[in-house]
N, CA, C and O atoms as a GROMACS GRO file, in nm:
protein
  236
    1UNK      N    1   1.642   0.338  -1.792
    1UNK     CA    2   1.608   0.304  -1.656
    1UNK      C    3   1.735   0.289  -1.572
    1UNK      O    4   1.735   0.347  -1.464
    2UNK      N    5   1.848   0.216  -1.611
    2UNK     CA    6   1.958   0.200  -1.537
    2UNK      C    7   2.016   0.325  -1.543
    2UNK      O    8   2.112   0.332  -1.467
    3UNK      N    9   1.989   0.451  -1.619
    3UNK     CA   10   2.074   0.616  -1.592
    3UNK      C   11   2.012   0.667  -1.492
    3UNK      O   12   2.063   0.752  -1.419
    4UNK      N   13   1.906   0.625  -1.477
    4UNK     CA   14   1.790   0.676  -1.372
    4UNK      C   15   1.866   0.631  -1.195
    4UNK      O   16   1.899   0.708  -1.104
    5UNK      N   17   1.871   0.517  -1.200
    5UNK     CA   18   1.920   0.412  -1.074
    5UNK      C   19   2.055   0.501  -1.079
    5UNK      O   20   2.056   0.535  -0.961
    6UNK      N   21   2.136   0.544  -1.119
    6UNK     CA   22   2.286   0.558  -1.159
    6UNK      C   23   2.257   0.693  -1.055
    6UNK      O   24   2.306   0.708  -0.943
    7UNK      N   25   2.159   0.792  -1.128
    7UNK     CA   26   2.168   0.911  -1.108
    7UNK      C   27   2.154   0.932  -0.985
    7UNK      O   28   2.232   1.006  -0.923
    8UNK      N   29   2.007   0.843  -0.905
    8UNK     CA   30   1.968   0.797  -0.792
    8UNK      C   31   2.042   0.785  -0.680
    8UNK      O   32   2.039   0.851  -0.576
    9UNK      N   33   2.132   0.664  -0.724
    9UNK     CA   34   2.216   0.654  -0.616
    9UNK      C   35   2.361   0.779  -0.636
    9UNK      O   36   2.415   0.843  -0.546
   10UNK      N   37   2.385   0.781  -0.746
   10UNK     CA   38   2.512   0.913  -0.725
   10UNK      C   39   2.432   1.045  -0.622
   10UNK      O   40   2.520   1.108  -0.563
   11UNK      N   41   2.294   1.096  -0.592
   11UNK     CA   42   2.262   1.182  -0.551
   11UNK      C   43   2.241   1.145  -0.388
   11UNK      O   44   2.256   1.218  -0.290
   12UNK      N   45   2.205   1.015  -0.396
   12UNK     CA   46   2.185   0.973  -0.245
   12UNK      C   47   2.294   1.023  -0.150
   12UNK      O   48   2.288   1.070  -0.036
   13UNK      N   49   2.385   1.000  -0.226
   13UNK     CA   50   2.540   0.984  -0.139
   13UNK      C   51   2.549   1.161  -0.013
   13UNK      O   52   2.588   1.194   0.099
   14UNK      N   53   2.468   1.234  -0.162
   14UNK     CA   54   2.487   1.367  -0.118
   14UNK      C   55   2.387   1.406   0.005
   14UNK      O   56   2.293   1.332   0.034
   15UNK      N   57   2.412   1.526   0.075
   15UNK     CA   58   2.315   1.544   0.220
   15UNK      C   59   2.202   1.565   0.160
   15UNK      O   60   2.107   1.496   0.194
   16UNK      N   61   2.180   1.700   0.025
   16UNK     CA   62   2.055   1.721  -0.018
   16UNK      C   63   1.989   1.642  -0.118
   16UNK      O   64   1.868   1.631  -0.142
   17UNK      N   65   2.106   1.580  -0.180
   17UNK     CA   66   2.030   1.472  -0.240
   17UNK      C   67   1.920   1.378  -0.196
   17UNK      O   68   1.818   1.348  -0.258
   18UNK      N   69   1.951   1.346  -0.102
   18UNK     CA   70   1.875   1.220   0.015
   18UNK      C   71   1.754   1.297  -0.033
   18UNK      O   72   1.689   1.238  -0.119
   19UNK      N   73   1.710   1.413   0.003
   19UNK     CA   74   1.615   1.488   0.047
   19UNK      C   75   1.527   1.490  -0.131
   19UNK      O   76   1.407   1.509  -0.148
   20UNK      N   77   1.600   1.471  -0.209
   20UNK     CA   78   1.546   1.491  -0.382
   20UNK      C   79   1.528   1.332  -0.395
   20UNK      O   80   1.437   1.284  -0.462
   21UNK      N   81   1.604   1.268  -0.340
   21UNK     CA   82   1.575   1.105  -0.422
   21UNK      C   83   1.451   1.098  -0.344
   21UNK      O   84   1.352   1.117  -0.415
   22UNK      N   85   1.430   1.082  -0.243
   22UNK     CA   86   1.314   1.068  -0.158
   22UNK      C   87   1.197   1.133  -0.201
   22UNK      O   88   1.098   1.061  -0.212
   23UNK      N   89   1.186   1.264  -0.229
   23UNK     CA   90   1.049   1.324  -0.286
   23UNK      C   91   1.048   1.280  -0.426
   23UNK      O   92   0.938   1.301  -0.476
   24UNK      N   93   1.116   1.237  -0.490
   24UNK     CA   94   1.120   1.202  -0.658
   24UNK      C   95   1.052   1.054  -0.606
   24UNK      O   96   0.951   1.019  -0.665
   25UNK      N   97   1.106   0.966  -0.496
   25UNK     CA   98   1.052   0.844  -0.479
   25UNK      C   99   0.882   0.847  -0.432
   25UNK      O  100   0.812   0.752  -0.469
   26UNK      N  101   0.827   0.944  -0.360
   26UNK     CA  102   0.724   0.994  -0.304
   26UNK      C  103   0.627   1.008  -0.465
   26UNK      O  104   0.546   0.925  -0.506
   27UNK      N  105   0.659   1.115  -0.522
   27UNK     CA  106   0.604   1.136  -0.663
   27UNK      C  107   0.588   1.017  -0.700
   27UNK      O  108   0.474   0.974  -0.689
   28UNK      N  109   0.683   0.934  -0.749
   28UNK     CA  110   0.637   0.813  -0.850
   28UNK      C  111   0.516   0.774  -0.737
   28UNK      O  112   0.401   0.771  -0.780
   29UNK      N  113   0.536   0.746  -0.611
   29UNK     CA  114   0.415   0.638  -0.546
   29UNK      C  115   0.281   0.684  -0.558
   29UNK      O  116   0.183   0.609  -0.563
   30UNK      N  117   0.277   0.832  -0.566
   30UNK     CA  118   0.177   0.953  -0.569
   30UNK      C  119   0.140   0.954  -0.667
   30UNK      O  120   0.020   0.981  -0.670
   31UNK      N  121   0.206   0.927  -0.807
   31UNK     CA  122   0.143   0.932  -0.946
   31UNK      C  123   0.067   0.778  -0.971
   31UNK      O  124  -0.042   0.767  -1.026
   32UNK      N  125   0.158   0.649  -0.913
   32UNK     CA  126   0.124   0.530  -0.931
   32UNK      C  127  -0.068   0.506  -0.862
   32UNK      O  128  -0.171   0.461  -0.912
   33UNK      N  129  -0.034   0.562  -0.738
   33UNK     CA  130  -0.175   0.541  -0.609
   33UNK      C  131  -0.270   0.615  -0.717
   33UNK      O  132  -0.370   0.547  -0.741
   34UNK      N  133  -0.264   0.760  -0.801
   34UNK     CA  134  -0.358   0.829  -0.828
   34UNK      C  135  -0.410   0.750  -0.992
   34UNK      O  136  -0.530   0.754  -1.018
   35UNK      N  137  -0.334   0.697  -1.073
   35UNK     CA  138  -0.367   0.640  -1.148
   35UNK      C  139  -0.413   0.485  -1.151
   35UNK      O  140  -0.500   0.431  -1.220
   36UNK      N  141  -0.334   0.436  -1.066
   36UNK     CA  142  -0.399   0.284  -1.081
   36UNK      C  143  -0.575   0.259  -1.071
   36UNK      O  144  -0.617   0.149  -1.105
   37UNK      N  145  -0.619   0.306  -1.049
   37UNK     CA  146  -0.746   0.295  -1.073
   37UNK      C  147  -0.805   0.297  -1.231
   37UNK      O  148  -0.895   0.223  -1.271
   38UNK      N  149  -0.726   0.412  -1.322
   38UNK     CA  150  -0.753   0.372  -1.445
   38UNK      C  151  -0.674   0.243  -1.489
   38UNK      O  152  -0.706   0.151  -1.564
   39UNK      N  153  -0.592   0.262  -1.437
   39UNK     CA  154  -0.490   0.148  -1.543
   39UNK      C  155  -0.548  -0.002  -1.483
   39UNK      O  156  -0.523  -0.102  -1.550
   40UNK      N  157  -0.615  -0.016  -1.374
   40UNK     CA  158  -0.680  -0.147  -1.327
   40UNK      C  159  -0.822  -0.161  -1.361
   40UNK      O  160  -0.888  -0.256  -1.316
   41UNK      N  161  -0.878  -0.062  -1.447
   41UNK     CA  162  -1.019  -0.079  -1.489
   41UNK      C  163  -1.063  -0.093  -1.396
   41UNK      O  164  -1.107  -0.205  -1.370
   42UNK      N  165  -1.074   0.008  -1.305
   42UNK     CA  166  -1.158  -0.002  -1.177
   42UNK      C  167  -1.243   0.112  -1.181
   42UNK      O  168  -1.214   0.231  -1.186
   43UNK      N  169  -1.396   0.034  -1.177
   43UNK     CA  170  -1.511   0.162  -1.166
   43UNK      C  171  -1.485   0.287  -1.051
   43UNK      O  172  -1.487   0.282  -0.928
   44UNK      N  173  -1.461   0.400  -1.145
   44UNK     CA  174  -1.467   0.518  -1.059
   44UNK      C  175  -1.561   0.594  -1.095
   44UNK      O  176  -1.620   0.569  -1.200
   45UNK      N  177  -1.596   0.703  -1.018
   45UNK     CA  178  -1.702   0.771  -1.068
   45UNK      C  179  -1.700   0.872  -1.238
   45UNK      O  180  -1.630   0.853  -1.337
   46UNK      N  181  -1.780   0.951  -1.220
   46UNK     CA  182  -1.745   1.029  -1.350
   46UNK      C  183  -1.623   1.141  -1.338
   46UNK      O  184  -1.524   1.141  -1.410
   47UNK      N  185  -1.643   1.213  -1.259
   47UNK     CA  186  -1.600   1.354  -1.181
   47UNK      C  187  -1.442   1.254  -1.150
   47UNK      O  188  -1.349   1.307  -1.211
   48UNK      N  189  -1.413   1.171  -1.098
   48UNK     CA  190  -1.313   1.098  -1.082
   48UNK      C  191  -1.210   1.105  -1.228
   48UNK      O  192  -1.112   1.170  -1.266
   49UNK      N  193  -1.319   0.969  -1.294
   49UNK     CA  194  -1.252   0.961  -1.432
   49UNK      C  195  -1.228   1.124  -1.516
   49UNK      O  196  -1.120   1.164  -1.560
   50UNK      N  197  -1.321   1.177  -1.520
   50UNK     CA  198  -1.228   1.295  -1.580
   50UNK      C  199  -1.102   1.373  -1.564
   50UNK      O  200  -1.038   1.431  -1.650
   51UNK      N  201  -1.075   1.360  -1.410
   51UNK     CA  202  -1.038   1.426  -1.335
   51UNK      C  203  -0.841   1.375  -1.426
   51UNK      O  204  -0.736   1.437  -1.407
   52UNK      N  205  -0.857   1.270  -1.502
   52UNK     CA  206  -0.759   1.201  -1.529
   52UNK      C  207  -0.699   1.283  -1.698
   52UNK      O  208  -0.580   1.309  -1.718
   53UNK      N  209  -0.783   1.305  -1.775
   53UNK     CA  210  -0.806   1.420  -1.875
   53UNK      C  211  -0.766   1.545  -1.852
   53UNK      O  212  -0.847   1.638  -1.848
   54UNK      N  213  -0.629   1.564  -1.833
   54UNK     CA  214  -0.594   1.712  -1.850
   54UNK      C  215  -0.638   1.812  -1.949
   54UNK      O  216  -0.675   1.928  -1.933
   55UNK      N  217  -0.622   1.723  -2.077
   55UNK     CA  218  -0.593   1.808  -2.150
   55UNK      C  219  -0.704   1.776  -2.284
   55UNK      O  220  -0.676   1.664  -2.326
   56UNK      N  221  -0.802   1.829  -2.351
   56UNK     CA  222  -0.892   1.789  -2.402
   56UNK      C  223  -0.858   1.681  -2.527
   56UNK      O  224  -0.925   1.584  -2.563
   57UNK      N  225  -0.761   1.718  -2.567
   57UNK     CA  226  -0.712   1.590  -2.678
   57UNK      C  227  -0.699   1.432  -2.620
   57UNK      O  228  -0.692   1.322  -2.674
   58UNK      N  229  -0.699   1.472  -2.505
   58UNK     CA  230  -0.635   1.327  -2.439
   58UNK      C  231  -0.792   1.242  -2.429
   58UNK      O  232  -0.778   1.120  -2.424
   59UNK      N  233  -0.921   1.287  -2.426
   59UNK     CA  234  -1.066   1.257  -2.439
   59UNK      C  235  -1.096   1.111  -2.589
   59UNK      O  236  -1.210   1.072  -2.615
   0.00000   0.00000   0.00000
């Protein structure tokens, strides 16, 4: 986690970096918003909950 922060801020510094830490920061919020519903045991529909099952092993 702290190589992560390291990497983070060494890229910030840069012009295009800004532009990568920011959508990498976007993703995590985007993966967090789309899952918390499973991870909070919160009734979703069916078509929902599957929707979380990529991959048939994961069933």
């Amino acid at each position: 986690m702290g190589f992560l922060a390291i990497v983070l801020k060494n890229l910030w510094v840069l012009k295009t970096g800004k532009v990568l830490v920011l959508g990498y920061l976007l993703l995590v919020i985007a993966t967090f918003i789309y899952f918390y519903p499973h991870v909070a045991a919160v009734p979703v529909s069916t078509t929902f909950n599957d929707s979380y099952f990529w991959l048939n092993t994961w069933r």
